[in-house]
Backbone as CSV, one residue per row, in Angstrom:
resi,resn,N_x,N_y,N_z,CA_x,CA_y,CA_z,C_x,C_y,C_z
1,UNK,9.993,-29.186,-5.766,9.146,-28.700,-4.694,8.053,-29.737,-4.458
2,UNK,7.878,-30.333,-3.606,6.945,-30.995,-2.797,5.326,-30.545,-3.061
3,UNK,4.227,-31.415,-2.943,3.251,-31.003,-2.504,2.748,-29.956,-1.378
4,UNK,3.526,-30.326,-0.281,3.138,-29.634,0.833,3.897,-28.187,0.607
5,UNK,5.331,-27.854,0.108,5.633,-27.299,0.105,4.915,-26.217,-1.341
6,UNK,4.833,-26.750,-2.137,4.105,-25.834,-2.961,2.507,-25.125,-2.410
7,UNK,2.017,-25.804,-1.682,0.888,-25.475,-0.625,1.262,-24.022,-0.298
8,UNK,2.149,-24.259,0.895,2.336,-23.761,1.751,3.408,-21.818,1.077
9,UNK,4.015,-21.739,-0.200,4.473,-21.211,-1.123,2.841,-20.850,-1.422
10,UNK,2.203,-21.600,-2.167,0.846,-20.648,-2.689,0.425,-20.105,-1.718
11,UNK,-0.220,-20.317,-0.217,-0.271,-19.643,0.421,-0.224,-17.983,0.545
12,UNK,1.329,-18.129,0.472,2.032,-16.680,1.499,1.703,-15.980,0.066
13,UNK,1.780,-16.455,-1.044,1.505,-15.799,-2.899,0.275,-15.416,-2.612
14,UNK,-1.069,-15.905,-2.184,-2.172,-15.113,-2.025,-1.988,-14.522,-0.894
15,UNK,-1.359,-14.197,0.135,-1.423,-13.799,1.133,-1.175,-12.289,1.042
16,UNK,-0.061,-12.493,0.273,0.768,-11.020,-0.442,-0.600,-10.090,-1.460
17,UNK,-1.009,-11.199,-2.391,-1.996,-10.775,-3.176,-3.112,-9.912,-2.414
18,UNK,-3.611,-10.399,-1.487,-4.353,-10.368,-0.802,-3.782,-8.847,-0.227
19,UNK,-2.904,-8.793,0.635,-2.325,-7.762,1.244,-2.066,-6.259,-0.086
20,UNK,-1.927,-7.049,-1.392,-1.889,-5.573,-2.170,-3.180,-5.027,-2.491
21,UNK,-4.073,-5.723,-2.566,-5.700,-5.075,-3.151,-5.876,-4.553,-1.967
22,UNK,-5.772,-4.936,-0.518,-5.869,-4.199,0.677,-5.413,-2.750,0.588
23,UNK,-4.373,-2.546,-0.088,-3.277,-1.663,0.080,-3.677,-0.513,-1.138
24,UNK,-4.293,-1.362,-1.955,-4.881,-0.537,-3.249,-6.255,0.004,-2.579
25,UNK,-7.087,-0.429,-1.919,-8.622,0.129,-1.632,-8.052,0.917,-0.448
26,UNK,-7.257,0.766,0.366,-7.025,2.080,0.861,-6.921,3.180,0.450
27,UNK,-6.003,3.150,-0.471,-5.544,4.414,-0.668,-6.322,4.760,-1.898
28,UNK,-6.922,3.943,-2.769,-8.186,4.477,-3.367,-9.272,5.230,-2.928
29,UNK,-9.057,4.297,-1.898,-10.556,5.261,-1.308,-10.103,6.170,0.114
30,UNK,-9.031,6.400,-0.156,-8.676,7.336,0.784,-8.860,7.537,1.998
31,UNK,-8.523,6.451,2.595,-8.894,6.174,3.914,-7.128,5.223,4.551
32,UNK,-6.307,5.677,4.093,-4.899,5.367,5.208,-4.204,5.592,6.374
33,UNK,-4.405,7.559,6.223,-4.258,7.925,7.146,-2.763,8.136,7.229
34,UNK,-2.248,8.637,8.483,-0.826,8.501,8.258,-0.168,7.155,8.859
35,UNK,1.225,6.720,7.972,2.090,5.732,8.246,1.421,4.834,9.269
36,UNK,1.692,5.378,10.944,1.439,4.420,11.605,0.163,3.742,11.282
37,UNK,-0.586,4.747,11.109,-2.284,4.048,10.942,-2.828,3.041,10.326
38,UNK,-2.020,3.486,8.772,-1.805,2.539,8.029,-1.500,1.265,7.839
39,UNK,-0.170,1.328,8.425,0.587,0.051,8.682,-0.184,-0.972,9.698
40,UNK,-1.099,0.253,10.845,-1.925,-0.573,11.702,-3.076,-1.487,11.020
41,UNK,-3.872,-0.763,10.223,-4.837,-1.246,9.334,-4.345,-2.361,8.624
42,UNK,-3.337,-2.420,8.272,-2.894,-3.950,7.398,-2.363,-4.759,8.332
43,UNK,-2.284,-4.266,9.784,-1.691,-5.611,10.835,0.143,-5.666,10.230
44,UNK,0.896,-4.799,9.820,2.113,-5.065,9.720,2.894,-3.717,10.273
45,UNK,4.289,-3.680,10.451,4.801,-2.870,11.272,5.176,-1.505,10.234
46,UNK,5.320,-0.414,10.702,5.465,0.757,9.567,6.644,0.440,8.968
47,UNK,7.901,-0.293,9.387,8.895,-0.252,8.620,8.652,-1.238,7.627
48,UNK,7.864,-2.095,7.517,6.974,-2.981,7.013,6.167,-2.434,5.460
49,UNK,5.446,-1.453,5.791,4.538,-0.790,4.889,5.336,0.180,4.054
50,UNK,6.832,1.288,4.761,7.707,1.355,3.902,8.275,0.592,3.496
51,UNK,8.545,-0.833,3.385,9.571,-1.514,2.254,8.438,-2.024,1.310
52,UNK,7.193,-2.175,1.490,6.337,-2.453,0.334,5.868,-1.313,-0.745
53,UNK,5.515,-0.232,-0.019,5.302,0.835,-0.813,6.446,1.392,-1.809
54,UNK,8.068,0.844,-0.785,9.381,1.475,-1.835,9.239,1.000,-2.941
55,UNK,8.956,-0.599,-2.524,9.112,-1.839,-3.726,8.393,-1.281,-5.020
56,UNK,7.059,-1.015,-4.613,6.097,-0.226,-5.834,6.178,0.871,-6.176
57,UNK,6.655,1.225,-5.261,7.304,2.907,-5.958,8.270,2.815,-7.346
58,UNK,9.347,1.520,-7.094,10.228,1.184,-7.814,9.601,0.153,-9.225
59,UNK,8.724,-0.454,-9.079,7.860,-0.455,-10.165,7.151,-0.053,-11.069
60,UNK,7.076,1.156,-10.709,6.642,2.731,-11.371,5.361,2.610,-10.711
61,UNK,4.730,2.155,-9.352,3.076,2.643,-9.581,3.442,4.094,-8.314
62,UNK,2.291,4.738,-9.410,2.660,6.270,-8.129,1.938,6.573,-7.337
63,UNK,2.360,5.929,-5.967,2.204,6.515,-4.973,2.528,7.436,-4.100
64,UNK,1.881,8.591,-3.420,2.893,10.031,-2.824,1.972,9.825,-1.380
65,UNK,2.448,10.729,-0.481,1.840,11.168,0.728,1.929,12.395,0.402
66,UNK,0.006,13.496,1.041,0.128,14.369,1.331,0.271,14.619,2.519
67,UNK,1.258,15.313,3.136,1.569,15.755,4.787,0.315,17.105,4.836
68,UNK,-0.237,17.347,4.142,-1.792,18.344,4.432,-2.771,17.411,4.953
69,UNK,-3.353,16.846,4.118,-4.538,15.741,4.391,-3.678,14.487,4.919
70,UNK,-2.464,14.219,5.449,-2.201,12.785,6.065,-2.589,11.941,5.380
71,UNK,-2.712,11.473,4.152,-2.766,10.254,3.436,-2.149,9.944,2.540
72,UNK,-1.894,8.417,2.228,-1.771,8.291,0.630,-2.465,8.378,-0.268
73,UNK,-2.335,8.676,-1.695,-3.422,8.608,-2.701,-2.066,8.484,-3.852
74,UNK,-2.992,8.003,-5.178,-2.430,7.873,-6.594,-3.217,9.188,-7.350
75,UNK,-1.624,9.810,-7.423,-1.995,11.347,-8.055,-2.610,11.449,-9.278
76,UNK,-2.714,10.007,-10.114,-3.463,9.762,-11.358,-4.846,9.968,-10.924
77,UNK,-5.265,9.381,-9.680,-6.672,9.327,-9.819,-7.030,10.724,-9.471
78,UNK,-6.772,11.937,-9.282,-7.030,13.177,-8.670,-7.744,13.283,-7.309
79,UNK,-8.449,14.017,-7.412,-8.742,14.405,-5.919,-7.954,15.732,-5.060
80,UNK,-8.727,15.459,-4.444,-7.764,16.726,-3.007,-6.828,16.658,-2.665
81,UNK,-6.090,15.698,-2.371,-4.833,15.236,-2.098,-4.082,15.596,-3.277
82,UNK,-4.438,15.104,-4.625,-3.610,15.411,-5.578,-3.702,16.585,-5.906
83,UNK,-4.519,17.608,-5.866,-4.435,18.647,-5.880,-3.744,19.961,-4.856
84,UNK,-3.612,19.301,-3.860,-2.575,19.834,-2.423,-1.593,19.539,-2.796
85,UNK,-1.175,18.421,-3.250,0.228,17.548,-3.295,0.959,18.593,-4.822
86,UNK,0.291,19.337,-5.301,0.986,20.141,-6.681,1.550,21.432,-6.118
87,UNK,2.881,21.237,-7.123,4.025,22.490,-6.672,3.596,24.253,-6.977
């Protein structure tokens, strides 16, 4: 790999980085909203924001939507959502 090309590779690596702490203070702080909104807030398309969220889903981090309150949240951290979101 090249200079330029390793550049340009680190790049899109913080770019991504960048795009997950985005993705984490959302839904930490509970402010996503539903899908489209979401996906709007990060500037990428919803089918977009589902193949990233699957990806981490499949990593084990848990993320759910409540269809009550319209958001995402991590049912670890509790809250309202996680407390709606129980069977």
């Amino acid at each position: 790999m090249g200079v330029r090309s390793a550049r340009v590779y680190s790049g899109k690596v913080f770019k991504q980085i960048e795009q997950l702490q985005r993705i984490h203070r959302l839904i930490a702080a509970g402010r996503t909203g539903q899908p489209d909104d979401f996906a709007r807030k990060l500037g990428i398309s919803t089918r977009r924001l589902h193949d990233i969220l699957d990806e981490l889903r499949s990593r084990g981090v848990p993320i759910r939507y409540c269809h009550v309150v319209k958001n995402y949240f991590f049912p670890t951290l509790g809250g309202d959502a996680a407390l709606l979101s129980q069977p």
